[in-house]
C-alpha positions as MATLAB code, in Angstrom:
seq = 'XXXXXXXXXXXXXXXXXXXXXXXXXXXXXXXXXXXXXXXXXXXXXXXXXXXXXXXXXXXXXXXXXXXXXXXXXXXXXXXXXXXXX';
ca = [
     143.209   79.292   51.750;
     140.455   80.740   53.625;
     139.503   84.251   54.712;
     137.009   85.138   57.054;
     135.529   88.437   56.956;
     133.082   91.063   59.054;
     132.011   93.938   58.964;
     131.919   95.859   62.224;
     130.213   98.975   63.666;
     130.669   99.583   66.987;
     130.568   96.286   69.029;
     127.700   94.773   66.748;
     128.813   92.564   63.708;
     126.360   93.860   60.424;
     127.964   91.111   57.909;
     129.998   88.796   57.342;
     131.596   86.027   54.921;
     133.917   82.858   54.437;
     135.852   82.715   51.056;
     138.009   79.852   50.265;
     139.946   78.694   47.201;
     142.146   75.879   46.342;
     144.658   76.670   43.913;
     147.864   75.488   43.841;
     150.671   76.394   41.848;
     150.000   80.076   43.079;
     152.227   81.682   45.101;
     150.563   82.284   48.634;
     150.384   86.597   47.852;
     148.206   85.873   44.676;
     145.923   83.461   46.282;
     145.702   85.803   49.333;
     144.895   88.767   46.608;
     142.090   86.966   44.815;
     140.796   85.733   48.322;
     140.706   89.137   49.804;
     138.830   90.494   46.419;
     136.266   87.638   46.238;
     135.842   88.928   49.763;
     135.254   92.458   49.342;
     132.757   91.154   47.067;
     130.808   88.823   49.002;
     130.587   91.716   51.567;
     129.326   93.683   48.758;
     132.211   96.366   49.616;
     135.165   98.526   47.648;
     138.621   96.618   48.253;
     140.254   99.108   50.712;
     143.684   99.697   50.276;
     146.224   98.095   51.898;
     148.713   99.619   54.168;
     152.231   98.601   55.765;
     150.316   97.914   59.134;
     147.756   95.879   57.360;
     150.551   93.282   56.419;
     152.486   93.667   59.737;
     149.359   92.440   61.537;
     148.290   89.922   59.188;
     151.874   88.087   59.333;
     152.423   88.514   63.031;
     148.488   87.856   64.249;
     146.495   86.029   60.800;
     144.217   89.100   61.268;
     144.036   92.722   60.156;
     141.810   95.286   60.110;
     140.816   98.403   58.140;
     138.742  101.298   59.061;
     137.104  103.920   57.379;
     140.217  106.079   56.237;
     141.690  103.235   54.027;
     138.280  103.430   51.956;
     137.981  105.673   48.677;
     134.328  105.840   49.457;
     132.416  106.722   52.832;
     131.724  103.277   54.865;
     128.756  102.643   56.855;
     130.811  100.386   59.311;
     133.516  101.215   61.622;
     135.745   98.948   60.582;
     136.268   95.882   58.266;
     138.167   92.578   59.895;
     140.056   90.231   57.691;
     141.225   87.011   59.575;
     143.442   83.945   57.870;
     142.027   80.471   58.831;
];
């Protein structure tokens, strides 16, 4: 699995990251999970939480994103883009 990641504000990309594992024997959810944390950490960012819409887009378009609201913490980025490759 691999998961690309950026981190956007306004139309300018500050960061961004590639992490990929190969595990098998995991179901798809806990190897998306681990991806999406090792993520968050490459980007050097809080895991944001997840919402209904979150997995709506991700099944229907391999992409979501999250913005500033679904943060604990304030963001300096507008929003953060997950995409499935």
């Amino acid at each position: 699995m691999i998961l690309h990641g950026k981190l956007i504000k306004g139309t300018k990309t500050l960061k961004e990251a590639l992490v990929e594992k190969s595990e098998e024997g995991i179901s798809f959810r806990d190897a998306l999970e681990e991806c999406f944390i090792d993520l968050c950490k490459e980007l050097d960012i809080q895991v944001p939480i997840w919402l209904g819409k979150n997995t709506t887009e991700f099944v229907n378009y391999r992409r979501t994103f999250f913005d500033g609201d679904q943060f604990m913490e304030k963001v300096s980025f507008d929003r953060f883009e997950v995409r499935f490759e």
